[in-house]
N, C-alpha and C positions, 0 to 999 in steps of 0.2 A: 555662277554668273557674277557675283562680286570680285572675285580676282579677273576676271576678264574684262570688266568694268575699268579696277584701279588699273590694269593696262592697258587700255585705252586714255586713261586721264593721262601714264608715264609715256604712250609713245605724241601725244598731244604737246607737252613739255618736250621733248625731245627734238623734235619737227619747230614748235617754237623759239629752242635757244639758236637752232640753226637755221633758222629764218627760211626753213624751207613751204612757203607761201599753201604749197599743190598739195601738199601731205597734212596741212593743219583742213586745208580745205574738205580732204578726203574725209576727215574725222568729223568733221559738222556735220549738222542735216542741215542740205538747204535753209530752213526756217529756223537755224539756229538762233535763239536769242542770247545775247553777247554781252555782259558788264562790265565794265572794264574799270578800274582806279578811276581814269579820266572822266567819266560818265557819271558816275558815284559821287563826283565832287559838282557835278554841273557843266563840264566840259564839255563841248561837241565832240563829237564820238560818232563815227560814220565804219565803225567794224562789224561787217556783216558777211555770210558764205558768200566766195567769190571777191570778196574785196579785201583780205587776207594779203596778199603782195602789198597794197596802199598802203593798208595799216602799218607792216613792218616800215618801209619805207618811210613814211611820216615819225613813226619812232625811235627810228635809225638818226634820224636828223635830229632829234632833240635830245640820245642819249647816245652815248659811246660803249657798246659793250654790254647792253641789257641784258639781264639772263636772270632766269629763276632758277633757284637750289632749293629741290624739296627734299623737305625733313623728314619727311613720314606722309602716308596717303591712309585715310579713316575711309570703311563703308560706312552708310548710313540709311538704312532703307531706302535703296534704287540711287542713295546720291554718294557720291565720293566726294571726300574734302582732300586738297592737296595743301600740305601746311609746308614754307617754308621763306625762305630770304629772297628778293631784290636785291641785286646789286649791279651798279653801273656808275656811270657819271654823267653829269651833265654837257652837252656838246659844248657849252657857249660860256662855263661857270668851270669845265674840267675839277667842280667841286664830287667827290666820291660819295655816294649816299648808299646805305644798307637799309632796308626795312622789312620787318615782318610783311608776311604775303598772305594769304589763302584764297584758295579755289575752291569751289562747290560746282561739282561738274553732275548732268544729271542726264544718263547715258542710256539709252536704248537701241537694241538690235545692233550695236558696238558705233553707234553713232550717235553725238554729242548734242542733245538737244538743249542745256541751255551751258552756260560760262558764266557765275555769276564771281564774282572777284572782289576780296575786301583786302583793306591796310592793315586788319591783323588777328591772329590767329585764332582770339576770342569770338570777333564778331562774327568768321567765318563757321567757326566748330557752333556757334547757337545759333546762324541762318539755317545749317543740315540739323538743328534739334540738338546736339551734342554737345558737351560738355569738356571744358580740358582737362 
């Protein structure tokens, strides 16, 4: 069940760098709960199953070319951490920004019950319990 898991977190990124809205959708549960950077900071944050196209869209307009590179994918009893880099640029600043990334994905019956999402690889590997 764990490598079946980490590929569900690798085809969730994959569907995401291609902004393919219906395939990130398929991987939620309905009642997915979603954290996202923006959220984390206090941002309004309206990404929920089914509103997956908006999101991209509204992201799309603030950055040129968003995409995650993961480094490596950790189990972690029932959760998968995806560790790697942001990169894009700002739509409006064409300033180029890299930053550490992690994902704690928390996956049942191969569908994605929550997405919690931190700025770096520490905070993500000790929300799944883990250590780097």
């Amino acid at each position: 069940m764990p490598q079946e898991n980490v590929e569900v977190a690798r085809a969730f990124f994959d569907a995401y760098n291609a902004r393919d809205s219906e395939a990130v959708d398929r991987l939620l549960h309905p009642e997915a709960e979603i954290t996202t950077l923006s959220a984390r900071r206090g941002l309004p944050d309206h990404w929920r199953h089914g509103t997956t196209q908006h999101y991209f869209e509204k992201l799309d307009e603030a950055w040129n070319d968003l995409r995650i590179e993961v480094d490596d994918y950790r189990e972690a009893g029932g959760r998968v951490v995806a560790l790697g880099v942001m990169r894009g640029a700002g739509m409006a600043s064409h300033v180029e920004v890299t930053s550490d990334f992690a994902t704690v994905f928390v996956i049942q019956d191969s569908q994605i019950l929550v997405v919690d999402t931190y700025d770096s690889w520490k905070a993500g590997l000790e929300a799944a319990g883990l250590r780097e």
